[in-house]
C-alpha positions as CSV (number, residue, x, y, z in Angstrom):
1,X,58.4,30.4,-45.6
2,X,56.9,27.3,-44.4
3,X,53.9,27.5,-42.1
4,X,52.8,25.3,-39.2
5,X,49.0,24.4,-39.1
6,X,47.0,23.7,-36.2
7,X,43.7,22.6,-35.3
8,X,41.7,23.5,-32.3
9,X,42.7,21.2,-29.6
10,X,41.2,22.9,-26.4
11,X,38.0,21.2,-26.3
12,X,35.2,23.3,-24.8
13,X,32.7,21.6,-22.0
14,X,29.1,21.9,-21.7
15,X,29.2,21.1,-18.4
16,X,31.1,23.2,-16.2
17,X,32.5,24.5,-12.5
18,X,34.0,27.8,-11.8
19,X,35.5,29.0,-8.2
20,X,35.1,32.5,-6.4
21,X,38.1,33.8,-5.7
22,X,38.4,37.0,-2.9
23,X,41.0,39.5,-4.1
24,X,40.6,43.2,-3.7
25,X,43.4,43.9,-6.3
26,X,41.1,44.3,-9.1
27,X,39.5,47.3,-7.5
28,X,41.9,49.5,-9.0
29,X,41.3,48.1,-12.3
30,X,38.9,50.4,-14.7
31,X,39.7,49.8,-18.1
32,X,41.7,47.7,-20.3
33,X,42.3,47.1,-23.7
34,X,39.7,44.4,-25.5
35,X,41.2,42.5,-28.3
36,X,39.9,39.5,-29.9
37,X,43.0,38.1,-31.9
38,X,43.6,34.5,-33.0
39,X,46.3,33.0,-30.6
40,X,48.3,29.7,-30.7
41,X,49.6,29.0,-27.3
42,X,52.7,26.6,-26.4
43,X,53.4,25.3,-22.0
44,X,56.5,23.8,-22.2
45,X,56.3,21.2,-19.2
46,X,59.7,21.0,-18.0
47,X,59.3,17.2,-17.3
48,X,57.9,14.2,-19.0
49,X,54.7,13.3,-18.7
50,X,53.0,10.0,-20.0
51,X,49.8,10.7,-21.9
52,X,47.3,7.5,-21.7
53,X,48.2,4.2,-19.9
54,X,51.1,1.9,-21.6
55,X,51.1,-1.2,-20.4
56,X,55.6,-2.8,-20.5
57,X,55.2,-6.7,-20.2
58,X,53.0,-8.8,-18.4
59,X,51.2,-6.8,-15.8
60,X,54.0,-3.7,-15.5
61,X,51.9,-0.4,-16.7
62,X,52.6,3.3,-16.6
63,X,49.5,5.1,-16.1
64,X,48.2,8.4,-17.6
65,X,49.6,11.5,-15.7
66,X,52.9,9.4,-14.3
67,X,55.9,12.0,-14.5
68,X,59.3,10.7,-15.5
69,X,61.9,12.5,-13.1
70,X,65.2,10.6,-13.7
71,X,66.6,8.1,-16.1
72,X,69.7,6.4,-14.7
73,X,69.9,8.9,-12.1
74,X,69.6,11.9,-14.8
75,X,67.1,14.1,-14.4
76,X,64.7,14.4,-17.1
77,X,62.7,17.5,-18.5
78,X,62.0,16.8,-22.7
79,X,61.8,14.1,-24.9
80,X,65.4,14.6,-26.0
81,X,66.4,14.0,-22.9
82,X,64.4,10.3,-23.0
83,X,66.2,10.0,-26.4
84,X,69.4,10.1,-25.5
85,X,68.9,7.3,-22.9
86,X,67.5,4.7,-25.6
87,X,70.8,5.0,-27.6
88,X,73.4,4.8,-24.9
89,X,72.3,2.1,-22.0
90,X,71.4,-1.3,-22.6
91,X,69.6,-1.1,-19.4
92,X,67.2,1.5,-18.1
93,X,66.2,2.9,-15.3
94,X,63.3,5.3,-14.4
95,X,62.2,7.1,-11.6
96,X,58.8,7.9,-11.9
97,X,55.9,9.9,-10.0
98,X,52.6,8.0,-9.4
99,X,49.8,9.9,-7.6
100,X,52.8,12.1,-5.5
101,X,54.4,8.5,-4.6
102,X,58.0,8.2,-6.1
103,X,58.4,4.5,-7.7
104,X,61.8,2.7,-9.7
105,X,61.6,0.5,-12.3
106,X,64.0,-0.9,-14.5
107,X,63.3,-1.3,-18.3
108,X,64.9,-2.3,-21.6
109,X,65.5,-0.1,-24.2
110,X,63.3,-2.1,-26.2
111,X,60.5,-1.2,-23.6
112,X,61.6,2.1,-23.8
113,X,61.0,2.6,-27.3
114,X,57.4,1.2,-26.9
115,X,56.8,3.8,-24.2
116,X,58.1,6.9,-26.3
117,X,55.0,7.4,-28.3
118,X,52.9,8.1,-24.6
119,X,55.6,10.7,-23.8
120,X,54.9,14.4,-23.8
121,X,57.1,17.1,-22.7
122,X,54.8,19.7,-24.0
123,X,50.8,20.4,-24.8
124,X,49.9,23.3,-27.4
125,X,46.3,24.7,-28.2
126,X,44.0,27.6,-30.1
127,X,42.3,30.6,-28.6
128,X,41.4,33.9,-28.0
129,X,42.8,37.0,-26.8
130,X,40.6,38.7,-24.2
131,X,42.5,41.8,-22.8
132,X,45.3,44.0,-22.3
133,X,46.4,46.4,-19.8
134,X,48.9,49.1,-21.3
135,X,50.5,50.1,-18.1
136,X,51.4,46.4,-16.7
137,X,51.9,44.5,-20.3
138,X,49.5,41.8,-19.0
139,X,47.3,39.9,-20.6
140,X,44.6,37.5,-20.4
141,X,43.1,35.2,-22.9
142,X,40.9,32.3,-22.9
143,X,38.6,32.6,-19.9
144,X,39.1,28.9,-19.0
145,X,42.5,26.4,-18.0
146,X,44.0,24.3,-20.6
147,X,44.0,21.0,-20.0
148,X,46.1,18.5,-22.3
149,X,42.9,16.8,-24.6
150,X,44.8,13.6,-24.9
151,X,45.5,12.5,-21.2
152,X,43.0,15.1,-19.2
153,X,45.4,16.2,-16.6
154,X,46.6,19.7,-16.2
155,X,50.3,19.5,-15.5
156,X,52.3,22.1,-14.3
157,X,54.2,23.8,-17.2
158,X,58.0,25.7,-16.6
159,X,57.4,27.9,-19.5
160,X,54.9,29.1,-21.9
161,X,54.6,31.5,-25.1
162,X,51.5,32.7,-26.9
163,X,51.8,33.3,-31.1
164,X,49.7,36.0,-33.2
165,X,47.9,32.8,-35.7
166,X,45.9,33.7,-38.9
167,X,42.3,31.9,-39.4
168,X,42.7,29.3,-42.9
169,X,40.1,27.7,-42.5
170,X,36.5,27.1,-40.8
171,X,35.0,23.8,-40.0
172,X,31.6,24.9,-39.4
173,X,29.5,24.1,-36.1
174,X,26.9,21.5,-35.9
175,X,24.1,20.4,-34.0
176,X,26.1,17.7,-31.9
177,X,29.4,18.5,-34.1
178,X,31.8,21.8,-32.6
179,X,33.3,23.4,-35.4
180,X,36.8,24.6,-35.3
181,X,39.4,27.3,-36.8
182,X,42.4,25.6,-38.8
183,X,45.1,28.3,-37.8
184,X,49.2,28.7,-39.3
185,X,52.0,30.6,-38.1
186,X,55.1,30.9,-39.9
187,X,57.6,28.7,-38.4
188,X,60.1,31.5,-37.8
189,X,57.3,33.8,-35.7
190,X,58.6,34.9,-32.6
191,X,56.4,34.6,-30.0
192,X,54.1,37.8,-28.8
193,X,54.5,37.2,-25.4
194,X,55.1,34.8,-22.2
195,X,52.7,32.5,-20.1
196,X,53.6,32.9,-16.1
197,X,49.6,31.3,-15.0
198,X,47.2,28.5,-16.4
199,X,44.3,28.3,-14.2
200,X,40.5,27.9,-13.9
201,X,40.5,31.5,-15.3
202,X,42.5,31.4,-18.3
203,X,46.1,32.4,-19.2
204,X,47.6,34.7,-18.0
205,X,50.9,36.8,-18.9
206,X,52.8,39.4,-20.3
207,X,53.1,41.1,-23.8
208,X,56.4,41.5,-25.4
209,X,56.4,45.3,-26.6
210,X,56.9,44.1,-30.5
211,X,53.9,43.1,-30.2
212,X,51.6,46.2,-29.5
213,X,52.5,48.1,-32.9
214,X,49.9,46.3,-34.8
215,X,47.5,45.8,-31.7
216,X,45.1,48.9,-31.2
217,X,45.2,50.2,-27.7
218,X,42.0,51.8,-27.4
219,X,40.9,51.4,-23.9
220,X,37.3,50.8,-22.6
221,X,36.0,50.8,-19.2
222,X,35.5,46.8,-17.4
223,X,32.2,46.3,-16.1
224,X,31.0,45.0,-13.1
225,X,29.2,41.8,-13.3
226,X,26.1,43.2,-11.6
227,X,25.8,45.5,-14.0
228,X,25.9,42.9,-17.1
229,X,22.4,43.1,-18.6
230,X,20.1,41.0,-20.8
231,X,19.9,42.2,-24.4
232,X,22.1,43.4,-27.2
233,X,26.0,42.9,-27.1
234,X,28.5,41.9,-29.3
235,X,31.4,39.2,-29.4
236,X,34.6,40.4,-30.6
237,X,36.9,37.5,-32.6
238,X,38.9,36.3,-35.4
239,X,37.4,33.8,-37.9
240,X,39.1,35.0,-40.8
241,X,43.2,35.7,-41.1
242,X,44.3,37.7,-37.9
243,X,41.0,40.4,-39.1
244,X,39.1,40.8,-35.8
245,X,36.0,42.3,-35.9
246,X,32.6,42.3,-34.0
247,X,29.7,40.0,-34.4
248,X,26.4,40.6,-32.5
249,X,24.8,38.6,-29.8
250,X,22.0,38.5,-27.3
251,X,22.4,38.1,-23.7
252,X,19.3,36.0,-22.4
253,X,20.1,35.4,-19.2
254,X,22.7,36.6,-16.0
255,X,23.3,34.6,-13.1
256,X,26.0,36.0,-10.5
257,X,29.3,35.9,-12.7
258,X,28.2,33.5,-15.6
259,X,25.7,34.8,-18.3
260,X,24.1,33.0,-21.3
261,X,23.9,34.7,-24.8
262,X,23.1,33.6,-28.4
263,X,24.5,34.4,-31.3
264,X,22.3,36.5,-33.6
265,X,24.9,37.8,-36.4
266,X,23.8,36.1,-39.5
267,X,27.1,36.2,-41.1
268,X,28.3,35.0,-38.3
269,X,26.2,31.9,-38.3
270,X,26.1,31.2,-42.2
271,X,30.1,31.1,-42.0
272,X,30.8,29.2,-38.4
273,X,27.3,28.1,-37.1
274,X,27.9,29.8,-34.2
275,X,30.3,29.4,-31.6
276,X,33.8,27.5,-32.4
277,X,36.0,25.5,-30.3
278,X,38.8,28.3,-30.3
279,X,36.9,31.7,-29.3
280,X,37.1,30.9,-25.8
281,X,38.7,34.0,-24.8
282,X,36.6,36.2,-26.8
283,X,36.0,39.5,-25.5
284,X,32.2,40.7,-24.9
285,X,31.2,44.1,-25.0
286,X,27.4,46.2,-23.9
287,X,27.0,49.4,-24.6
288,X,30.9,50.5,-25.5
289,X,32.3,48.6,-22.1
290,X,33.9,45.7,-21.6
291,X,31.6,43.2,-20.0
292,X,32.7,39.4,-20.3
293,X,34.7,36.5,-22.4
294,X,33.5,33.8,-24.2
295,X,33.9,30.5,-22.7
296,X,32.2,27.4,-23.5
297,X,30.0,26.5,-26.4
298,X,26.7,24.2,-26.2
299,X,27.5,21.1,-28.1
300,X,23.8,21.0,-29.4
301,X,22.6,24.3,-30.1
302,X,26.1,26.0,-31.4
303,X,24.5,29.2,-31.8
304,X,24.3,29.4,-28.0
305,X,27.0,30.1,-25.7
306,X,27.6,30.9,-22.1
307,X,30.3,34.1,-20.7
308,X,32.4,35.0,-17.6
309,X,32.5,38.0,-15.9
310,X,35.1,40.3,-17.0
311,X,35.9,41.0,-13.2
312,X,35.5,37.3,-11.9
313,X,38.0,36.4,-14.8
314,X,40.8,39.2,-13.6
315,X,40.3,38.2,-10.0
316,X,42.9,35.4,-11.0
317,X,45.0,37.6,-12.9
318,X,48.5,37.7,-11.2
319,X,49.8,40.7,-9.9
């Protein structure tokens, strides 16, 4: 069966902001299931989006993160839908969305064509899955939003599906250089389970039951983030097939809800250098309890990484 290959397109930052959030929800919440598998994810945007400024003729431009809403008075919500426009009018016209202000522009066909390239109706992306809660189905993976790499804007998606991926190959971190996993899927795998949130958090969703009869659903209890302590812990990822296993690391520093660690797993390091773009979402665990995610790398010293909170991360969990 053919397989699709992708490479790591969530790019990491070194440089970072995340937002309290006040919900007493997670109270209730004691344990969960850590997991740790390889995940392709898909957000179908239910519009058209242009990706990077495209300028028509003379001084007409679209500009990056301008959503396409109607052609010819049609609404619009994929490419196919753009398509079908270029082969039937001889004239064109677009309603557009600049910066929340509606604009109309009429175009050729010819223009049209030029423009198609900057369209996307969709952004897709590698990670890691953090947890799982048997009694609700939800899960959450990542530990941080996706953003579509090619035009920087987070648009809102109408759908999304997450896909079990197997590890082919490692591109090995670098000082200055992020590695990053080279994943497949075959191109007749049903997804494992729905998106319903993208946020500062992660993503966030619900797992179809198919999927839990190879997952183990051993639970362990979540930690609060004043109890995260420096020293020993362990990372627990894919790097090769859909195998997850644990890999130690050292905690050097807390700080309210983030914490710093450094990878100290020698295989580990000789195979990936340290931390990959793609194991954002990797679950952390001290002492036997669930403690964190991974979720950003340091672009210079790959071997050093920096964690959420477990609890801050499932304060955006939807309920």
């Amino acid at each position: 069966m053919k397989k699709n290959y992708r490479k790591w397109s969530l790019m990491p930052l070194l440089f970072f902001t995340l937002f309290f959030a006040n919900n007493s929800a997670f109270a209730e919440q004691t344990s969960v299931v850590p997991l740790g598998q390889s995940i392709q994810i898909d957000l179908q945007y239910g519009s058209v989006f242009v990706s990077s400024d495209v300028l028509l003729s003379d001084d007409e431009w679209l500009r990056t993160g301008d959503a396409i809403h109607l052609i010819n008075d049609q609404p619009v919500t994929n490419l196919m839908d753009v398509k079908s426009h270029i082969k039937d009018s001889t004239q064109i016209i677009i309603q557009y969305e600049h910066k929340k202000e509606k604009y109309t522009k009429s175009i050729s066909p010819t223009q049209m064509v030029k423009l198609l390239p900057f369209l996307k109706d969709a952004t897709e992306g590698i990670g890691t899955l953090t947890y799982f809660d048997p009694i609700t189905k939800e899960f959450g993976a990542l530990g941080h939003q996706i953003v579509d790499q090619q035009s920087g804007i987070t648009p809102n998606f109408s759908e999304g599906s997450i896909y079990l991926s197997s590890i082919e190959q490692i591109k090995k971190s670098t000082p200055g250089k992020p590695g990053y996993k080279i994943t497949s899927h075959q191109s007749n795998t049903l997804p494992i389970g729905g998106v319903n949130e993208n946020n500062v958090y992660g993503v966030f969703g619900k797992l179809d039951n198919s999927a839990l009869e190879n997952i183990s659903l051993q639970q362990v209890e979540i930690v609060d983030q004043e109890d995260i302590m420096t020293g020993k812990a362990v990372m627990r990822t894919s790097i090769d097939g859909q195998k997850v296993q644990d890999f130690s690391i050292e905690i050097s520093s807390v700080e309210g809800h983030i914490f710093q660690f450094t990878v100290t797993d020698k295989k580990l390091i000789q195979k990936t250098g340290g931390i990959l773009q793609g194991m954002s979402g990797s679950p952390i665990i001290q002492k036997d309890k669930l403690i964190g995610v991974v979720t950003h790398m340091y672009v210079d010293k790959p071997e050093n990484g920096a964690g959420l909170a477990i609890t801050e991360m499932m304060k955006k969990n939807p309920k």
